[in-house]
Structures are given as C-alpha cells and as structure tokens.
C-alpha positions in Angstrom: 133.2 55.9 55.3 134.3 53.3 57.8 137.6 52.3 59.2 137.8 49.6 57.1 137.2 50.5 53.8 139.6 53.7 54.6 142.5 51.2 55.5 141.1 48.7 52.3 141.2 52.0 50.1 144.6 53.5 51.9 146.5 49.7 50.8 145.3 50.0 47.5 146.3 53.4 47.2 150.0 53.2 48.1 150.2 49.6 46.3 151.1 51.4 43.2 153.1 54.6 44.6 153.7 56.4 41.4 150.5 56.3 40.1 149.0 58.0 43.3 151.7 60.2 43.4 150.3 61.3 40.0 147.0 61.2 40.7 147.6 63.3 44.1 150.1 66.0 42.0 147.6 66.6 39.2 145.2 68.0 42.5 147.5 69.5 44.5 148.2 71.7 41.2 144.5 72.0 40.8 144.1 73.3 44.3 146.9 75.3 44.1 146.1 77.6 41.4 142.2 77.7 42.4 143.4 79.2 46.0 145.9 81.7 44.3 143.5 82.9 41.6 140.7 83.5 44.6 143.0 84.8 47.1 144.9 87.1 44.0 141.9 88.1 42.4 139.8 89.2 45.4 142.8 90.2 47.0 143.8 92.7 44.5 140.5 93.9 43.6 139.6 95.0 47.4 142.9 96.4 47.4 142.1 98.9 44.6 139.0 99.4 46.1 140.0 100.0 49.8 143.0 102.3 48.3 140.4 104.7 46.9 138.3 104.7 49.6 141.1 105.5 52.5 143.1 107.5 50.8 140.9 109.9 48.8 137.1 108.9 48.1 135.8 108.0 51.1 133.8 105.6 52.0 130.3 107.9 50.5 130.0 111.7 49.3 126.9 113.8 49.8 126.5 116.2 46.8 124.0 118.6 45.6 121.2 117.2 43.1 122.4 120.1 41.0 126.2 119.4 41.6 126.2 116.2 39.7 124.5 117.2 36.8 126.8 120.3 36.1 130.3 120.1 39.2 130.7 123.8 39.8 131.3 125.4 43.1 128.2 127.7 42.8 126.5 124.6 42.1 127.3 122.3 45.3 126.3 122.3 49.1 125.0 125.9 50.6 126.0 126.1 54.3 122.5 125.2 55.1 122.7 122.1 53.2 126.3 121.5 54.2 124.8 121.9 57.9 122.0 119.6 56.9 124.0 116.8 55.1 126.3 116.4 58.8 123.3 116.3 60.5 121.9 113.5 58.8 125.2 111.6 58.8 125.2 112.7 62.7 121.5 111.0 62.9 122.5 107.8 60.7 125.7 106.9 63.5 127.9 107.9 61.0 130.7 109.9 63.1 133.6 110.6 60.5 132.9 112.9 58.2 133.9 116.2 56.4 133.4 118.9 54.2 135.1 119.9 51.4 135.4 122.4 48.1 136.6 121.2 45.5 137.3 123.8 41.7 139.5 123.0 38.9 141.9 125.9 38.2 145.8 126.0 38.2 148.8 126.1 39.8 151.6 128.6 38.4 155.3 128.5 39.8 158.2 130.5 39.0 159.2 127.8 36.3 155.6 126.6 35.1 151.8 125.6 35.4 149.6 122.8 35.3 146.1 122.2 35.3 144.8 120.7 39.0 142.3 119.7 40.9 142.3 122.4 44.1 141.0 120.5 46.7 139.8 122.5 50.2 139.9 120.6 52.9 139.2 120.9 57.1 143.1 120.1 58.1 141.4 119.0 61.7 138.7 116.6 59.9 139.5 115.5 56.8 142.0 113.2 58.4 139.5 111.1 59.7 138.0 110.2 56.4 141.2 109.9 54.2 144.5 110.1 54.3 145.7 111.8 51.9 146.6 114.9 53.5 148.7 112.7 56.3 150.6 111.0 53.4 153.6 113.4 53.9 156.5 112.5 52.4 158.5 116.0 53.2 157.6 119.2 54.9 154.6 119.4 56.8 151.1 119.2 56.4 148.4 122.3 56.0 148.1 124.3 59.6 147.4 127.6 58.7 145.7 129.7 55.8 147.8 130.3 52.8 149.6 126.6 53.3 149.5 124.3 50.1 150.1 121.1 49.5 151.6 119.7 46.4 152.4 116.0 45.3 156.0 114.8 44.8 155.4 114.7 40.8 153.5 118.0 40.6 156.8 119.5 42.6 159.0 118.0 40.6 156.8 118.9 37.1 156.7 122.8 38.3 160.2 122.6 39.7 158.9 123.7 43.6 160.8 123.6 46.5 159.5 123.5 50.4 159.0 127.1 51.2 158.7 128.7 47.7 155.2 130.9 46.5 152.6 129.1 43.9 149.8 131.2 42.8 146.4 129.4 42.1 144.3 131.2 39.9 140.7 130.1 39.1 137.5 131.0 37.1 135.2 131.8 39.7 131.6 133.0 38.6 132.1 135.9 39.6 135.5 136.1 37.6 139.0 135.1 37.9 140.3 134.4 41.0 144.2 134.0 41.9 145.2 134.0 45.5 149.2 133.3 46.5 150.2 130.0 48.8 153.4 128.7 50.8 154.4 125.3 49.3 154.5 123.6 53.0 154.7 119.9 52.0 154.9 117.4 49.5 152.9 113.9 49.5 152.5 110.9 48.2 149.2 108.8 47.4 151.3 105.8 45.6 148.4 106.3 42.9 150.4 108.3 40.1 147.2 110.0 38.6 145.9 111.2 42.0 149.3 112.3 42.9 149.5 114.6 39.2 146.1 116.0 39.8 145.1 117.0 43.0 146.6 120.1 45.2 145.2 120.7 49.2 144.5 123.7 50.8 142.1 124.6 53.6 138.5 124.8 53.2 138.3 128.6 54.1 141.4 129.7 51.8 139.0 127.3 48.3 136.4 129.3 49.8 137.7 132.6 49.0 139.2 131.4 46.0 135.7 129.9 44.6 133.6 132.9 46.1 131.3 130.1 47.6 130.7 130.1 51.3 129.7 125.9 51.0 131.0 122.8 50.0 131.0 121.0 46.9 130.9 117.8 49.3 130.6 116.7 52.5 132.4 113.1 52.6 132.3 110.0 55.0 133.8 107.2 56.3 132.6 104.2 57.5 133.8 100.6 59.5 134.8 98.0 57.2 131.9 95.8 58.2 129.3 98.4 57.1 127.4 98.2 53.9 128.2 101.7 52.6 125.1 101.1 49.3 122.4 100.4 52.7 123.8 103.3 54.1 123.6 105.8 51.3 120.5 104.6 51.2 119.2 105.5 54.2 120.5 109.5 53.6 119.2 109.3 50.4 115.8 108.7 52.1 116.4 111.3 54.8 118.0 114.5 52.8 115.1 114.0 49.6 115.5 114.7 46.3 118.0 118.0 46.4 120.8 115.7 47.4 122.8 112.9 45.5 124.3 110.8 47.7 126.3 108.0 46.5 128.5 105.3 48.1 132.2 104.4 46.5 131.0 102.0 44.1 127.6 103.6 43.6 129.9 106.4 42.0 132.6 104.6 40.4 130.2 102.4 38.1 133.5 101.4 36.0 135.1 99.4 39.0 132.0 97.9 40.2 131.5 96.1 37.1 135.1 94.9 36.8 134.5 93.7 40.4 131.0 92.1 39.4 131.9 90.6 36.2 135.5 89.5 37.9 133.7 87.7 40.9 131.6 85.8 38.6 134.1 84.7 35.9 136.1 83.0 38.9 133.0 80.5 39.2 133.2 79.0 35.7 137.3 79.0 35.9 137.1 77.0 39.2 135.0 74.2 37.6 137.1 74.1 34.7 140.5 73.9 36.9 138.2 71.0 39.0 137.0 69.2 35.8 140.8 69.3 34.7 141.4 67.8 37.9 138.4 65.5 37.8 139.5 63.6 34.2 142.9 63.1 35.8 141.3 61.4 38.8 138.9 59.3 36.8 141.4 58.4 34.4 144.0 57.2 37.1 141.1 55.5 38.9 140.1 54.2 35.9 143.3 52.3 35.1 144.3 51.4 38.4 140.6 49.5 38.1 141.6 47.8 35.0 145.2 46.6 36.1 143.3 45.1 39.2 140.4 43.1 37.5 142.2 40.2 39.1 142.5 41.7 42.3 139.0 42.7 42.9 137.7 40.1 41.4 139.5 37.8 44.3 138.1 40.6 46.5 134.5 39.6 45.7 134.4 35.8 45.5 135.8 35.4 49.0 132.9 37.6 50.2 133.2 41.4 49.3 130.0 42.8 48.5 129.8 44.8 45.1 128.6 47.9 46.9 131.5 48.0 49.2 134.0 47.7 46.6 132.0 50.6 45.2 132.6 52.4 48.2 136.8 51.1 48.6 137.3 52.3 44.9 135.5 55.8 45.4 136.8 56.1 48.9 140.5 55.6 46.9 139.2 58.6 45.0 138.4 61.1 47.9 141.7 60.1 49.8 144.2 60.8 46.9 142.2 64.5 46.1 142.4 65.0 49.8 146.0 64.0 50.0 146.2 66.0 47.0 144.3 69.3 48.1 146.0 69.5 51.3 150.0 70.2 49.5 148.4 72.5 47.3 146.1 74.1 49.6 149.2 74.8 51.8 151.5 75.7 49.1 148.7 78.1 48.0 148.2 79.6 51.4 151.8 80.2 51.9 152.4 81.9 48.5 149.2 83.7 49.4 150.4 84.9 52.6 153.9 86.0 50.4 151.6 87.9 48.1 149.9 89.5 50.9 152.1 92.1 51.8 151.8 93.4 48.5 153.3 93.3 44.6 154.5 96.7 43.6 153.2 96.9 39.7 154.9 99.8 38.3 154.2 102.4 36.0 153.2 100.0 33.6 150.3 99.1 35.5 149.5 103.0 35.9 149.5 103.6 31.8 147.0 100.8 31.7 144.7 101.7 34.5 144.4 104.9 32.9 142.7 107.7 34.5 141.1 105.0 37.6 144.0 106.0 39.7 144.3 102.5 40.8 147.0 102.3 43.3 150.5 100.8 42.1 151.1 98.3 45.2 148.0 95.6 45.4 147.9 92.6 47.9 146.4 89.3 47.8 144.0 88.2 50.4 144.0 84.9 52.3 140.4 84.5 53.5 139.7 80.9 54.9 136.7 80.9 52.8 139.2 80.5 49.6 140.3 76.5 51.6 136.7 75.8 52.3 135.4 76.5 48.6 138.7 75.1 47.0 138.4 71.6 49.2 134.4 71.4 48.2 135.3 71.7 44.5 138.2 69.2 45.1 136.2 66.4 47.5 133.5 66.9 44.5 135.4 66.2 41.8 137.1 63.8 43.3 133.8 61.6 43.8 132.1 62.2 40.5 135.5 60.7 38.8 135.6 57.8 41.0 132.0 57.0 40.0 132.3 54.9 36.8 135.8 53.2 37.8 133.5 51.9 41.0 130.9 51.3 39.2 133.0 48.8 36.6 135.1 47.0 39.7 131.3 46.6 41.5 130.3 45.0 38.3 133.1 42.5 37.6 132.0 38.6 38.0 134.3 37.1 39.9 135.2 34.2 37.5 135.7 36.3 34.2 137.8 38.6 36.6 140.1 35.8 38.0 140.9 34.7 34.7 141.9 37.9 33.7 145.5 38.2 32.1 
C-alpha cells in the first residue's frame, strides 16, 4: 500500500460521504459487539472461576484415594499423609497451603437447625489460600477453640445473634457427636449457596467433633500465572497412587466444559459477526464500483494500470473497515472497561446456577488480545469483500466504460 493509492483510495472514499459513513457503521457495529462478547464472555467466565478458587476451592486439593471414592472423615488424610501431602507441596515451591476437615452434620440454635457443611479450618493458614474466613461482615473471625462462624443467611435462617451458643452435632463412626460453639462472626462469600452451606470452626475443635486426628484435605494456592493441571500433575507423580490430587477445574468437570465449549463457540460467532460485516463491505464496494464505471474507466485510459485500480478499490475496502473498527473497537473497550468493575446479577442468576455457587457479581475483562483478534477478523473481511468489486473496476475497457450512462 503506497502513498498514492492511499490518498487515490482516501478521495474516493469521502467522494460519496454517506455511503462510507454506512459502510464504516455497519463495522464499527461489527467490531463492537465482537470485542464485548470476548471481553464479556471470557471476562465473566474467569470471574466465576477465580471466585471459586480465592474464596473457597483453592487453587488444588490433595485428598485420600479412598476419600474420593466414599468423603468421610475416617476416610481422608492420616497425619502421616497430611504430613506427607505439605511436604510434597513444600518440595513442588508451592508455599500456601492448608489443611482442613471437613463432615457434614448440623447446626441447632435456640430457634432451629439446618443441615451444613462444618468446615475445620487452621485460622493462621487457611487465610493464605482463601478467603472465606476473612470475609467478615460482623463480629470477628475464629481465634480460639469453641469460636464458630456462620454466614449472614444461615444467621438469619436459625435466628443467631453475635454471642449466642449453636450446638453441632455429627455422626461420627464412632457415634454421634455434638459439641457447643460461640457464634463469633458472620460472613459473606457473595455466592448464596456457599454462604447457606458451609459453617467454620478450627481444625482441632472438627477434629474432636469427627474423632479423626487428620484432614479430609490439605488445599493450595497458587500465582495466577501458574498452570495449576501441570502442577497437580507433578504431586500426583510424587505422592502415588494413595492420593487424588486434583486442580480447580480438574475437580469441577461441569465448569470446565462450559468454559471449553464457551471458548470455542466464540470462534464460529466471530466469523459470522465478520461475514455480516464482510457482505456489507462488498455490497457497498460493489455499488460504489458500478456508479463509477465512468470514473474508472477515465482512470484507466489516461494511464492507470488495471492492477492498481485493483489495489485503489481494495485499499478503499481496508480503510473504511479500519476507519470502521477503530469507533467500535473504542466504543467496545470503553464499555468494556464499564463492565469491568463488575454487573451484580441477582438472585435470579443464583436460582439458575444452581448448586455451582457461582458468584453473583461477575466482570468483564479487557485483554488487548480481544483488539488484536477483533482488527484481524475486521482487516480480513474487509479484503475478501473488496475482491470482486476490484476485480470488476480492473476489468472494465475503458471505451464501454466511458460511455457508460
């Protein structure tokens, strides 16, 4: 592309304003809504996914073999094999990690119960993995044995106050177990199924209340950057066969495949929203061709070479989808930057998601990568329309096109 035959092709452009406007409209749209659909998409699929992971998975559990194919307590990590999963974490560089006991039971106050989740934690380490047990949103969190946390719903369900007794009572193997615990503080996930099924206590006081010295789990958390699947891996490798060791998605098999099968549905609808954009090109181009037969054919009897009308008529092409791209690229970016801190979805959203505990606030992303792909797609399209209109003005005879009404 020379400076010529941009200033030839920039002339013929603006020689008929509204139909470039048109032409340059129908790609900003194009652009604009391939950029929000990326940046939404991917946005609020990571979003889900980080949620999880911070707040309550982790970024990969160790589990007993045994653990996964039947999840009680007597069942999980012996202190040995507790002591032998944070070594191997220890030797992979992984530093943040912790164990914890986990046994399904339930929580009785003075006005009700409810089935839960009681979750043992380490109060010192736990809050290096997730936060969940730092989400405090009244009272404290758990410093001492006997100290409970409950969520804001389960409070509210079982009619608790800060301060008041809750007795936990659970089927141990060895028999029913209740013990009594101070309601110290209430939290909140943002992730309405977590927050109605999950109570914290210390490690030692699930111990006592599962009659099993271990863990069910020892969880971990790693940098962004790292590849948690390469890293599970590797401790998969290193523990042997006794263990199960999973990362995130490795363990959530439902969300990785809405995450697989959403990534590569967003190919096919990018082609289509560019093929959309690609008839509108050609079919602008195309006319504007026809209403110039004269024009060009003017162009080519006082010396213009066919090919380099080719290239003014497709360089026309790739300066209105450029013109084009750039307003919706930068509409797109700055309703993706809007988007970014977050869309609160209600409890709609949680009645759909079901029991996935998806979080109810998601956020778009704005990678750069979504401007690079979107402008390829664009520039593409752009040229592949413009190739039969150039084609016809490069193979007009100058007489026939002169006399052209």
């Amino acid at each position: 592309m020379n400076a010529s035959n941009l200033r030839m092709a920039w002339r013929g452009l603006w020689r008929h304003p509204r139909r470039t406007i048109l032409m340059i409209s129908m790609v900003a749209f194009a652009s604009l809504v391939m950029i929000l659909l990326w940046g939404t998409v991917d946005g609020f699929m990571a979003s889900m996914t980080d949620a999880q992971i911070s707040v309550d998975q982790g970024s990969l559990k160790i589990r007993s073999a045994l653990y996964e194919e039947d999840p009680a307590p007597e069942h999980g990590l012996s202190p040995e094999q507790a002591a032998a999963a944070e070594a191997a974490l220890a030797a992979a560089g992984i530093e943040q990690y912790s164990p914890r006991l986990s046994v399904y039971g339930m929580v009785k106050s003075a006005y009700g119960a409810a089935g839960i989740e009681i979750r043992g934690i380490d109060p010192l380490r736990e809050p290096q993995v997730t936060t969940l047990a730092t989400r405090i949103a009244a009272g404290r969190g758990l410093e001492r044995p006997g100290d409970l946390l409950l969520s804001e719903a389960t409070a509210t369900q079982l009619d608790v106050r800060l301060g008041e007794r809750v007795v936990v009572l659970v089927q141990a193997e060895s028999g029913p177990q209740s013990l009594a615990f101070t309601a110290v503080g209430f939290f909140a996930s943002g992730m309405p199924t977590l927050d109605k099924g999950i109570v914290l206590v210390s490690l030692d006081d699930a111990r006592r209340l599962a009659a099993w010295p271990g863990a069910t789990e020892v969880v971990a958390a790693l940098p962004r950057a790292e590849n948690a699947e390469k890293a599970a891996a590797g401790l998969r490798e290193a523990l042997g066969a006794m263990f199960s060791v999973k990362s995130y998605l490795e363990a959530n098999a439902m969300l990785a495949s809405m995450i697989k099968t959403a990534k590569m549905e967003m190919w096919p609808m990018m082609f289509i929203l560019g093929l959309l954009a690609g008839f509108g090109v050609a079919n602008t181009v195309l006319f504007s061709v026809l209403e110039r037969t004269r024009e060009f054919g003017v162009m080519i009897a006082v010396g213009m070479s066919p090919r380099r009308l080719r290239r003014v008529v497709q360089v026309e092409s790739l300066v209105a989808s450029a013109l084009g791209f750039a307003a919706g690229g930068l509409l797109g970016y700055v309703l993706l930057a809007l988007l970014s801190r977050g869309i609160t979805l209600g409890t709609l959203w949680a009645s759909m998601t079901g029991d996935l505990a998806f979080p109810t606030k998601l956020y778009a992303s704005t990678h750069g990568w979504y401007w690079i792909a979107s402008l390829v797609v664009i520039l593409l399209t752009g040229l592949i329309a413009a190739w039969y209109p150039a084609r016809r003005a490069a193979a007009l005879q100058p007489v026939e096109a002169i006399r052209d009404e």
